[in-house]
Structures are given as structure tokens and as C-alpha cells.
C-alpha positions as CSV (number, residue, x, y, z in Angstrom):
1,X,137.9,103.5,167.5
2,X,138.6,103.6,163.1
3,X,136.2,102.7,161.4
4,X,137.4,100.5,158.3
5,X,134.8,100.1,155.3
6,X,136.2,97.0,152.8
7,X,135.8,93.6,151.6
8,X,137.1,90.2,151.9
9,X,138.5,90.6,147.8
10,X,139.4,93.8,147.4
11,X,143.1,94.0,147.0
12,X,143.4,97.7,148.1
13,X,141.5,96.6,151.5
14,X,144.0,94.0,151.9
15,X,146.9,96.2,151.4
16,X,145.1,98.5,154.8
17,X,144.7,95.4,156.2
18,X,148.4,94.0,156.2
19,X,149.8,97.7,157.4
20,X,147.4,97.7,160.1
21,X,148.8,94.6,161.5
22,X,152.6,95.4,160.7
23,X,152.0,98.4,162.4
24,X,150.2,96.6,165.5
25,X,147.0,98.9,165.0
26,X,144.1,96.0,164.3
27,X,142.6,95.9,167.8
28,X,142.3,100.0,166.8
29,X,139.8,99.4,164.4
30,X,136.3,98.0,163.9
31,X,136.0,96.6,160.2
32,X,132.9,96.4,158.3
33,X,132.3,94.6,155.4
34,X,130.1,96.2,152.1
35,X,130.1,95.1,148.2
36,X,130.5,98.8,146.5
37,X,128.7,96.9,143.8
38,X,125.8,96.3,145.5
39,X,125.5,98.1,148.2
40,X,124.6,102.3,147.8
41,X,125.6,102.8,151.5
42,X,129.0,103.1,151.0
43,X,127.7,106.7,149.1
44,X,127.0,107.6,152.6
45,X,131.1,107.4,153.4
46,X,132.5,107.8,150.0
47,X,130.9,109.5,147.3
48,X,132.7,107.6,144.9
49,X,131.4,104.3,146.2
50,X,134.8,102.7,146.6
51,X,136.8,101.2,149.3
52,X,138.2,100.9,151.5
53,X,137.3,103.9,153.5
54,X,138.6,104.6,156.7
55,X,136.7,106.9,158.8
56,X,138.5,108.6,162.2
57,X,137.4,109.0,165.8
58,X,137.7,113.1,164.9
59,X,134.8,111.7,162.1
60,X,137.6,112.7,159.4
61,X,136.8,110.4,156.4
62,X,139.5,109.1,154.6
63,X,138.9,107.3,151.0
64,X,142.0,106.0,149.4
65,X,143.8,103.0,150.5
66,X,147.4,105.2,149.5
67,X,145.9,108.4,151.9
68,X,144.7,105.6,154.6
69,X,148.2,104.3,154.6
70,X,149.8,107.4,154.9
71,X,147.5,108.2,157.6
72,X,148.0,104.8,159.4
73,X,152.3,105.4,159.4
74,X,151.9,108.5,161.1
75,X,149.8,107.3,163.5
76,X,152.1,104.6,164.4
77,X,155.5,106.5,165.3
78,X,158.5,105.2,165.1
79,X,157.4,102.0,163.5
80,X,155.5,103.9,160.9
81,X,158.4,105.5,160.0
82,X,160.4,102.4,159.3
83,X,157.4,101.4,157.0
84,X,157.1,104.8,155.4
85,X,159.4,107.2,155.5
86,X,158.5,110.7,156.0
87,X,160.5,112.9,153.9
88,X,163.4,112.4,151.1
89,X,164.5,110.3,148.8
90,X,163.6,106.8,150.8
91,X,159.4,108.1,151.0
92,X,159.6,108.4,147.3
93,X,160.8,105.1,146.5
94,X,157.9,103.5,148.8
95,X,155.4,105.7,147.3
96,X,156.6,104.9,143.8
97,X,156.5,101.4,144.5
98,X,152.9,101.5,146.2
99,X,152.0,103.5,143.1
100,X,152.9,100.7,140.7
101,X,151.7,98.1,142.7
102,X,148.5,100.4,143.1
103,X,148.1,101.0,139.6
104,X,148.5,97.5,138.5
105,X,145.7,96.2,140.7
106,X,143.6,99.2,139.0
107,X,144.1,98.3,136.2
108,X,143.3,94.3,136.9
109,X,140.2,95.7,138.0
110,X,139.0,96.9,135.0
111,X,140.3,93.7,133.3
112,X,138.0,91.7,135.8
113,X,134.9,93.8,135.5
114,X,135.7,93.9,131.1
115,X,135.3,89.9,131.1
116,X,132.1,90.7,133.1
117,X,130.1,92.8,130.6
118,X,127.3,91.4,128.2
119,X,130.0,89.4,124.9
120,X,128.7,91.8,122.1
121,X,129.9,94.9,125.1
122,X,132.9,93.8,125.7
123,X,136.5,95.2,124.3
124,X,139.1,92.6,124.4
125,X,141.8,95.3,123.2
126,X,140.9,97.4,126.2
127,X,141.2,94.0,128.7
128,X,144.5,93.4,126.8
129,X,146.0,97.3,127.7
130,X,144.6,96.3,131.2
131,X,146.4,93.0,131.5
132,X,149.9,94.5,129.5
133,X,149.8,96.9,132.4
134,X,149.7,94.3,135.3
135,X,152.7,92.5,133.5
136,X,154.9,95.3,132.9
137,X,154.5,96.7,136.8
138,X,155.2,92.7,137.7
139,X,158.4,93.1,136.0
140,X,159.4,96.0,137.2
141,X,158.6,94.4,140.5
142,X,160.7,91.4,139.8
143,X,164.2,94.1,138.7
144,X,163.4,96.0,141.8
145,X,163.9,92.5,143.8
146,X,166.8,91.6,142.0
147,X,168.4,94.6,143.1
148,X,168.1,93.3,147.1
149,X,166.6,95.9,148.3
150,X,163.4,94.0,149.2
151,X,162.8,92.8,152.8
152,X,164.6,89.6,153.8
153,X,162.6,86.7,155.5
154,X,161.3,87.6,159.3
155,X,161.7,91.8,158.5
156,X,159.3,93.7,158.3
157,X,158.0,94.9,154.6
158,X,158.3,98.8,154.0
159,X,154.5,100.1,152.6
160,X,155.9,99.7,149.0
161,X,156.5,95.9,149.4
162,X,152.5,95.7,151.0
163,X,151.2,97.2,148.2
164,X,153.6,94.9,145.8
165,X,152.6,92.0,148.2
166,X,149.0,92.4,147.3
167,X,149.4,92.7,143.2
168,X,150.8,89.3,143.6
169,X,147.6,88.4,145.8
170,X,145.5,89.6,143.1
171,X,146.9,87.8,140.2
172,X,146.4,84.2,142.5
173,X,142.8,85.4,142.7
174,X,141.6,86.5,139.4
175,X,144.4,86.2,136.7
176,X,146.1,82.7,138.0
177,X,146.5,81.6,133.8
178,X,149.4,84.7,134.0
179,X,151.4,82.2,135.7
180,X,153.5,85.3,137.7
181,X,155.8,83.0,140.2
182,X,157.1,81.1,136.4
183,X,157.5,85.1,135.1
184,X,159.3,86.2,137.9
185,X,161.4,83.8,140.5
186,X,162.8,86.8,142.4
187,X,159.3,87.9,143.3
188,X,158.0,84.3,144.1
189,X,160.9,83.2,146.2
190,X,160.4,86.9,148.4
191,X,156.7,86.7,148.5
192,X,156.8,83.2,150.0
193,X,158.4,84.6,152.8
194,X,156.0,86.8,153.1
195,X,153.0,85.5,152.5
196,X,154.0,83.1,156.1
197,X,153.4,86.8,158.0
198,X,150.0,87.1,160.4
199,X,148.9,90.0,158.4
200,X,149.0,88.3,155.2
201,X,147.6,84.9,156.2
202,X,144.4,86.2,157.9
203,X,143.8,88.7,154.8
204,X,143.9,85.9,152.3
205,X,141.0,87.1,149.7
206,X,137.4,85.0,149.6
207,X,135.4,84.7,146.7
């Protein structure tokens, strides 16, 4: 049995989450829930007090929701493959895409935890660099769409389009003023399609 270490908001536990049940491995694993805020356990698994964290039945620790993914692909075969390529030109574009996607929620991470500081702390040219970041990787987002390449209703989504899947997620839970589906209609019209998948619905974020 895995051992999954995450939370019901973060988006990078989500992203685990959704390829866990795309790739039919979520009876594989046994989740537990920690705050990496609050709770100095998760030292014990990751010394860098993040998650998610997934630990293997060899006792292998894994700590970053890209490696986990990885990891995850290969251990699903064939159908890991269609989600993640494993060589060439077609693993780069999903990695690429994961990476913005991954990088975007990042940096809305240190937007959130900015507004959270004591007023005379905080740097609202830093939150703004944070934010300008989220908006450019949601437009690059929305030209990748336009180009067709994204998955069509009932397919399913390559690891890229998870991890894109889950920067939309995260703007609906902590930046909803940025308005994204009015930014970018080729992103709202695919992520509704989306967003109707098992995976998705039963890793909807909780506050």
C-alpha cells in the first residue's frame, strides 16, 4: 500500500490525486491528511515540510507532486504512458505544460500566504509579480487550447492538462476576483468538461 501525505486545499495534492484516479491506482493508496503549517510531523517524511509526499511500499519517499507523477505513470503501464509519455518530443510538451501549470500555482502560493502577513510586513509589489505570473501561465494555457491539442470531452487528460486542470482549481479557490473563465473562453469551455470527471469532482478543494 502508498502512502499519500496532503491536504483537502493544496492544489499540488489535487493534481496526485486526479492522476491517481485517471490512472485507476486510488484503492492503491492510503491518504492522510496534515497542515504543513501546523503540523511538524510532516518533517518526519519531508524535510522540507511540504506536500504532498508519497511514500512507497519499498519505504522510498517521494516529495514532489511532479516526481510523484512521474512515479505514478510508470507504475501504471500502458495507461501511464498515454498520460505521460516516456521519452521524446510528446514527454516534453507534458512536462512543460505541468511545469507552467506547477509554477503558476507556486507562485499563487506565495500570493496567498503575502495577503497573510502582519499589513506594515507585507509587499504588495511582490504579491503583484506573484499574481502577473499566474496570469501570464493562464494565457499561455488558453493559446495552447486554442491550438486543439487539449483533450476533447469523455478523453482522458495527458498529466500536462491535470496539472493545467488544477491552476484553474486554484484560482476558483483563492483568487476568484481574476475572473479566469471571462480571460480565457478556450480554457473555461475545456475545463467544464473536465471538471464533470470522478477524479476531479471528489478532489474539489475545502476550506
Amino acid at each position: 500500500m502508498l502512502t499519500l501525505y496532503t491536504s483537502a486545499t493544496t492544489p499540488f495534492g489535487r493534481k496526485v490525486a486526479i492522476v491517481l484516479s485517471e490512472l485507476g491506482l486510488s484503492d492503491q493508496v492510503e491518504r492522510k491528511t496534515i497542515n504543513p503549517w501546523e503540523d511538524a510531523a510532516i518533517y518526519g517524511v519531508n524535510p522540507l515540510g511540504k506536500i504532498p509526499v508519497l511514500v512507497l511500499e519499498t519505504g522510498e519517499t517521494l516529495i514532489e507532486s511532479a516526481e510523484i507523477c512521474d512515479a505514478l505513470c510508470e507504475m501504471a503501464g500502458e495507461r501511464g504512458t498515454r498520460m505521460l509519455p516516456r521519452a521524446g518530443v510528446a514527454r516534453r510538451r507534458q512536462l512543460y505544460l505541468q511545469a507552467v501549470a506547477d509554477g503558476a500555482i507556486g507562485a499563487g502560493v506565495l500570493a496567498m500566504r503575502e495577503s497573510l502577513r502582519p499589513e506594515g510586513e507585507r509587499s504588495p509589489s511582490w504579491r503583484e509579480r506573484q499574481l502577473r505570473a499566474m496570469t501570464n501561465a493562464g494565457a499561455l494555457l488558453e493559446a495552447e487550447a486554442a491550438k486543439g491539442d487539449f483533450a476533447v470531452p469523455g478523453s482522458e487528460p495527458t498529466l500536462g492538462e491535470c496539472a493545467a486542470a488544477c491552476l484553474l482549481g486554484y484560482f476558483d479557490l483563492r483568487f476568484a476576483d481574476v475572473g479566469w473563465r471571462e480571460r480565457w473562453p478556450r480554457l473555461k469551455a475545456w475545463h467544464a468538461a473536465l471538471a464533470e470527471r470522478p477524479g476531479y469532482v471528489s478532489t474539489a478543494p475545502v476550506l
